[in-house]
N, CA, C and O atoms as a GROMACS GRO file, in nm:
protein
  256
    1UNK      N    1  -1.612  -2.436   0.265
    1UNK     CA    2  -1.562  -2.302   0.289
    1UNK      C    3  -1.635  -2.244   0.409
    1UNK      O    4  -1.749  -2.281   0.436
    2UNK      N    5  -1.572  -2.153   0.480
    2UNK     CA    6  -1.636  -2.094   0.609
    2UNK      C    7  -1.756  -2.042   0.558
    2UNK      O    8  -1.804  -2.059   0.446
    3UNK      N    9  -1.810  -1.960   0.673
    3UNK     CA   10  -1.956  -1.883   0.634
    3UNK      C   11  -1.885  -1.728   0.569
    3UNK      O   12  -1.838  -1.636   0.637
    4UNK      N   13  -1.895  -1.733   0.450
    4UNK     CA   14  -1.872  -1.573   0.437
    4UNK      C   15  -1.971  -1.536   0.390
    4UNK      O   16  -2.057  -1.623   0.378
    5UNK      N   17  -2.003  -1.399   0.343
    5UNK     CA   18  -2.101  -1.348   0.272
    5UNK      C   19  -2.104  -1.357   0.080
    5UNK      O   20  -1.993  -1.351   0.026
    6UNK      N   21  -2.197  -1.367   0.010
    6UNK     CA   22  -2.192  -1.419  -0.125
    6UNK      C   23  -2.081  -1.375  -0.235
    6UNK      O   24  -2.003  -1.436  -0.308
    7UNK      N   25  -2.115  -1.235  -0.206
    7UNK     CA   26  -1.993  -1.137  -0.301
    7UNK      C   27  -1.834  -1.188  -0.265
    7UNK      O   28  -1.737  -1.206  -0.338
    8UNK      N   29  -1.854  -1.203  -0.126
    8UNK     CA   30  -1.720  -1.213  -0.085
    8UNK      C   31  -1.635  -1.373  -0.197
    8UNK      O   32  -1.540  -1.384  -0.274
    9UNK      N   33  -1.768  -1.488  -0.128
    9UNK     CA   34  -1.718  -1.587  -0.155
    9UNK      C   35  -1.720  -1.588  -0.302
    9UNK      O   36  -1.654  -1.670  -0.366
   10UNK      N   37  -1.802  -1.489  -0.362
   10UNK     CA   38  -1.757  -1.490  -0.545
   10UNK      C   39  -1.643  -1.444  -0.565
   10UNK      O   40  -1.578  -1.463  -0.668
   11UNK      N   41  -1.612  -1.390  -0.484
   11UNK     CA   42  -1.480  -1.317  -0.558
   11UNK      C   43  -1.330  -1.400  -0.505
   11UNK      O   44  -1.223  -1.392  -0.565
   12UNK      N   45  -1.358  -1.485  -0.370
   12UNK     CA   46  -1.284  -1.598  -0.362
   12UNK      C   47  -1.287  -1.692  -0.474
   12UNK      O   48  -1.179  -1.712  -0.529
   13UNK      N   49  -1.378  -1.747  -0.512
   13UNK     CA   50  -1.382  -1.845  -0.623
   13UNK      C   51  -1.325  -1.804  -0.775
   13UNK      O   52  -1.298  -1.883  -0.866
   14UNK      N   53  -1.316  -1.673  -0.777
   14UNK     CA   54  -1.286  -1.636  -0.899
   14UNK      C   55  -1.195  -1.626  -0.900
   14UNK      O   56  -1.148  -1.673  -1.003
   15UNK      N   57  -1.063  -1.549  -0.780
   15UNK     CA   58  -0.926  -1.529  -0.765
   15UNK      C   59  -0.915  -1.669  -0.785
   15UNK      O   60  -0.844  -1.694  -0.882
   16UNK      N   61  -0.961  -1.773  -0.725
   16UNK     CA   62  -0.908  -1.919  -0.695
   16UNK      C   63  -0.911  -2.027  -0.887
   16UNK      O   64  -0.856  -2.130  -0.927
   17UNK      N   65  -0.993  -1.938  -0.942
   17UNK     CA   66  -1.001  -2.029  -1.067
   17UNK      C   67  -0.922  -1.930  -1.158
   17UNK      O   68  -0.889  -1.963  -1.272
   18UNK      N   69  -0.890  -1.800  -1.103
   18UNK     CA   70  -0.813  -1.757  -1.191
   18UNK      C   71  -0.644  -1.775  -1.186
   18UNK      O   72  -0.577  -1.791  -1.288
   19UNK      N   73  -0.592  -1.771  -1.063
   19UNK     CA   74  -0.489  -1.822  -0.990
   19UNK      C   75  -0.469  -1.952  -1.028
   19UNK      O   76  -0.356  -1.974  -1.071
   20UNK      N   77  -0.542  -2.042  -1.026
   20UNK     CA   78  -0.511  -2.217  -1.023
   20UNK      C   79  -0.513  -2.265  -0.897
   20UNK      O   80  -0.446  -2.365  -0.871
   21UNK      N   81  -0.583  -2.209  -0.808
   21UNK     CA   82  -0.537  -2.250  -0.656
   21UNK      C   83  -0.669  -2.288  -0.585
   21UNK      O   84  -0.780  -2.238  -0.608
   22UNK      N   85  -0.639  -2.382  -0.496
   22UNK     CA   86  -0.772  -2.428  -0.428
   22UNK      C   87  -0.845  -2.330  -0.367
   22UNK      O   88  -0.777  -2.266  -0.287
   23UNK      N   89  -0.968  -2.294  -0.377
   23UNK     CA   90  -1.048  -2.194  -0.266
   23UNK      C   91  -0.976  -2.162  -0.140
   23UNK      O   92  -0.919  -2.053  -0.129
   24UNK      N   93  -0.977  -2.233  -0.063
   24UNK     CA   94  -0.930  -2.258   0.094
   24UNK      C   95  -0.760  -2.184   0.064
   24UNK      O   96  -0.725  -2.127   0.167
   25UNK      N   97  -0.691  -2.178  -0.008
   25UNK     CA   98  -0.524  -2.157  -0.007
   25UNK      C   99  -0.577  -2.004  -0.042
   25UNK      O  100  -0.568  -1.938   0.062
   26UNK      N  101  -0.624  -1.931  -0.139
   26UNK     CA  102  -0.659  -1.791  -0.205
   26UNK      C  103  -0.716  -1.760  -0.011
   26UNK      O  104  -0.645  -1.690   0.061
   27UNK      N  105  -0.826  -1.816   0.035
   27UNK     CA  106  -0.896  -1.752   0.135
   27UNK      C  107  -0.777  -1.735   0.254
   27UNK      O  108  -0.767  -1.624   0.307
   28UNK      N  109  -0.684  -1.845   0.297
   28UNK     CA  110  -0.555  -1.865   0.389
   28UNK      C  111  -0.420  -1.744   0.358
   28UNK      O  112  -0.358  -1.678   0.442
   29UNK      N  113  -0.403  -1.745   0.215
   29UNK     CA  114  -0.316  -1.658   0.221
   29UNK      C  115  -0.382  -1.471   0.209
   29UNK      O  116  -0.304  -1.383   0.243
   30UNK      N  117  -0.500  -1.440   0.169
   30UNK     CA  118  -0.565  -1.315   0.181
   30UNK      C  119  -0.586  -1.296   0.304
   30UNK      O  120  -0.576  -1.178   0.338
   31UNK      N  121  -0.624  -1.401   0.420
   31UNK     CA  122  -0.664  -1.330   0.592
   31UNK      C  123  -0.505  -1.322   0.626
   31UNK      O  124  -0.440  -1.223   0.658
   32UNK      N  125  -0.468  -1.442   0.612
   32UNK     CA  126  -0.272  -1.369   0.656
   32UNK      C  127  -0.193  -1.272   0.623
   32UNK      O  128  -0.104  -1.232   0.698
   33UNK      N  129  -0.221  -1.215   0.487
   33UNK     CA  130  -0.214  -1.110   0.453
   33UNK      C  131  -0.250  -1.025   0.557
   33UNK      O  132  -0.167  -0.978   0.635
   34UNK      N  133  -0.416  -0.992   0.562
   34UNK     CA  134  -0.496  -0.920   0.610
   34UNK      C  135  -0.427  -0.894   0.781
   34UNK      O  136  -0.400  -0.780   0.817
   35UNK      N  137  -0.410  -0.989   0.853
   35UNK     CA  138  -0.383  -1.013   0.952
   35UNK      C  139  -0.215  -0.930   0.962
   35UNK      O  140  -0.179  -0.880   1.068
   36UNK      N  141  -0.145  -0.927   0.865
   36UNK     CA  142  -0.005  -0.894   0.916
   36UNK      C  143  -0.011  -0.727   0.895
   36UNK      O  144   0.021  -0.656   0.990
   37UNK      N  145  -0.056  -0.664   0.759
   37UNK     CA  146  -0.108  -0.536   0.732
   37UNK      C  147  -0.163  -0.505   0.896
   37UNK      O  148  -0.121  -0.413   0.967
   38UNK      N  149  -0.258  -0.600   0.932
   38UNK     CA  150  -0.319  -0.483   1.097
   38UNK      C  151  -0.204  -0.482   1.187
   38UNK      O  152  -0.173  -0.383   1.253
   39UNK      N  153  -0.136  -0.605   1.188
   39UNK     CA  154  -0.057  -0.588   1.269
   39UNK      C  155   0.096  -0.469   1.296
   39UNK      O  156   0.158  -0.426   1.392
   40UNK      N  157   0.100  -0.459   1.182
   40UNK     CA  158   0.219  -0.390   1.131
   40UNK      C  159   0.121  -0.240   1.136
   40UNK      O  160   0.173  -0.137   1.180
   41UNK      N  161   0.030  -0.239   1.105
   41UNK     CA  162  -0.025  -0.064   1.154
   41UNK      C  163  -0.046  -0.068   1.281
   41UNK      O  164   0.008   0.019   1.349
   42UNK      N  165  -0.115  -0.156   1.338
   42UNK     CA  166  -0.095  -0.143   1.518
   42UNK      C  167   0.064  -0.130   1.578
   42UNK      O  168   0.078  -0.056   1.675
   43UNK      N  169   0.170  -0.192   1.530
   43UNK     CA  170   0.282  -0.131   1.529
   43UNK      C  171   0.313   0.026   1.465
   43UNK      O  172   0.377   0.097   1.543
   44UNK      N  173   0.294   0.056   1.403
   44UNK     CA  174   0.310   0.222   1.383
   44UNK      C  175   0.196   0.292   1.437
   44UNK      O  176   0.199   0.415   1.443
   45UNK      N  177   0.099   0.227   1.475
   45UNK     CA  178   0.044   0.316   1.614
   45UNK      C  179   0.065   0.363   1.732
   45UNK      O  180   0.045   0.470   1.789
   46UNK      N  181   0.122   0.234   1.765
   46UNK     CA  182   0.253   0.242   1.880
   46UNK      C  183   0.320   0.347   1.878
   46UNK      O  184   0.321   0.443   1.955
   47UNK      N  185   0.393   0.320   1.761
   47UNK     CA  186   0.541   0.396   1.750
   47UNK      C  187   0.501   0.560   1.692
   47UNK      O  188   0.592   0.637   1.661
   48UNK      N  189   0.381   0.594   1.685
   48UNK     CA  190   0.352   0.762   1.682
   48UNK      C  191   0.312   0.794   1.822
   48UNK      O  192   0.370   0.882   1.886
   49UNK      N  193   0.180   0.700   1.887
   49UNK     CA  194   0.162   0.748   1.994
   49UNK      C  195   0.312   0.786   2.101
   49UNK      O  196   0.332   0.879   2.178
   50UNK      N  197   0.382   0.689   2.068
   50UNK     CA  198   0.500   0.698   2.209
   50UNK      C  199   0.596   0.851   2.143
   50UNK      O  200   0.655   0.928   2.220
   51UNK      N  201   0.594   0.868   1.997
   51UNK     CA  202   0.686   0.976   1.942
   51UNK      C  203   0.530   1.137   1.986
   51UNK      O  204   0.550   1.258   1.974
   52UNK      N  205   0.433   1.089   2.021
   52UNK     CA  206   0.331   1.191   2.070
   52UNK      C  207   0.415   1.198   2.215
   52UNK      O  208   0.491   1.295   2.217
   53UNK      N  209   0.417   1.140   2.301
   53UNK     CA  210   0.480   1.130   2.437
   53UNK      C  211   0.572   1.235   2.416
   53UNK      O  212   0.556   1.356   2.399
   54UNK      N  213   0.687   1.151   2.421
   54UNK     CA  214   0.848   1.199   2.341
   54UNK      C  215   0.782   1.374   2.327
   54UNK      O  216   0.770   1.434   2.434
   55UNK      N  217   0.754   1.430   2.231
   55UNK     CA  218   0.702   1.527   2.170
   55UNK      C  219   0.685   1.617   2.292
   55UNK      O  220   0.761   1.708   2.325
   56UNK      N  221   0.595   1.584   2.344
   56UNK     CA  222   0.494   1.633   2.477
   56UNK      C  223   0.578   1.685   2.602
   56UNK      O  224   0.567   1.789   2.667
   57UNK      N  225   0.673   1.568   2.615
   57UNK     CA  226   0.783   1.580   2.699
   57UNK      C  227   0.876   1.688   2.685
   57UNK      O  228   0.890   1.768   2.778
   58UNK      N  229   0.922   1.695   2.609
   58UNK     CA  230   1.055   1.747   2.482
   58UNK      C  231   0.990   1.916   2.512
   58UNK      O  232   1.048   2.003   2.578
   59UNK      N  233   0.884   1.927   2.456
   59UNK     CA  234   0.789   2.077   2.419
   59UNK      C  235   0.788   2.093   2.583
   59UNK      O  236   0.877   2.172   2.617
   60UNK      N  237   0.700   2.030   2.718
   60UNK     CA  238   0.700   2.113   2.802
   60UNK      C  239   0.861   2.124   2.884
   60UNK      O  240   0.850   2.220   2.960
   61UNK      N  241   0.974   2.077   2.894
   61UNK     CA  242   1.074   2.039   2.904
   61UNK      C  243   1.119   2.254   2.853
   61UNK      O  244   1.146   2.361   2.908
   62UNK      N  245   1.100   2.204   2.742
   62UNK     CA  246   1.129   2.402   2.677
   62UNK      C  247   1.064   2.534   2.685
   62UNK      O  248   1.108   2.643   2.650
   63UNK      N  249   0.946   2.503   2.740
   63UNK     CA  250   0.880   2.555   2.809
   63UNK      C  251   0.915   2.617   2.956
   63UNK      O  252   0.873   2.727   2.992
   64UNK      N  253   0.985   2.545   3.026
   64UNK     CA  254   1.000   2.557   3.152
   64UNK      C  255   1.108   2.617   3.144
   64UNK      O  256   1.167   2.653   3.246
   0.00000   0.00000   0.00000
């Protein structure tokens, strides 16, 4: 198993014996997990900052 820290890797081993699943498959599908969750909020980061734009635009636009 990679280098993780102790707690961590206890609590891998325990999902993994409680699941039925090899260590390595519990640790593969939790970072892919992990990995799509950031990705998908870095997508709605996007998509507020640009509706901040939009906004900004729109407001001094009525202003004038």
């Amino acid at each position: 198993m990679l280098t993780l820290e102790r707690k961590l890797h206890m609590r891998v081993r325990t999902a993994a014996r409680e699941l039925g699943l090899p260590e390595r498959e519990v640790l593969n599908r939790a970072v892919s997990s992990y990995l799509l969750e950031l990705e998908e909020w870095q997508l709605l980061k996007e998509e507020l900052r640009m509706w901040d734009v939009l906004s900004a635009k729109a407001l001094t636009k009525y202003k004038l």
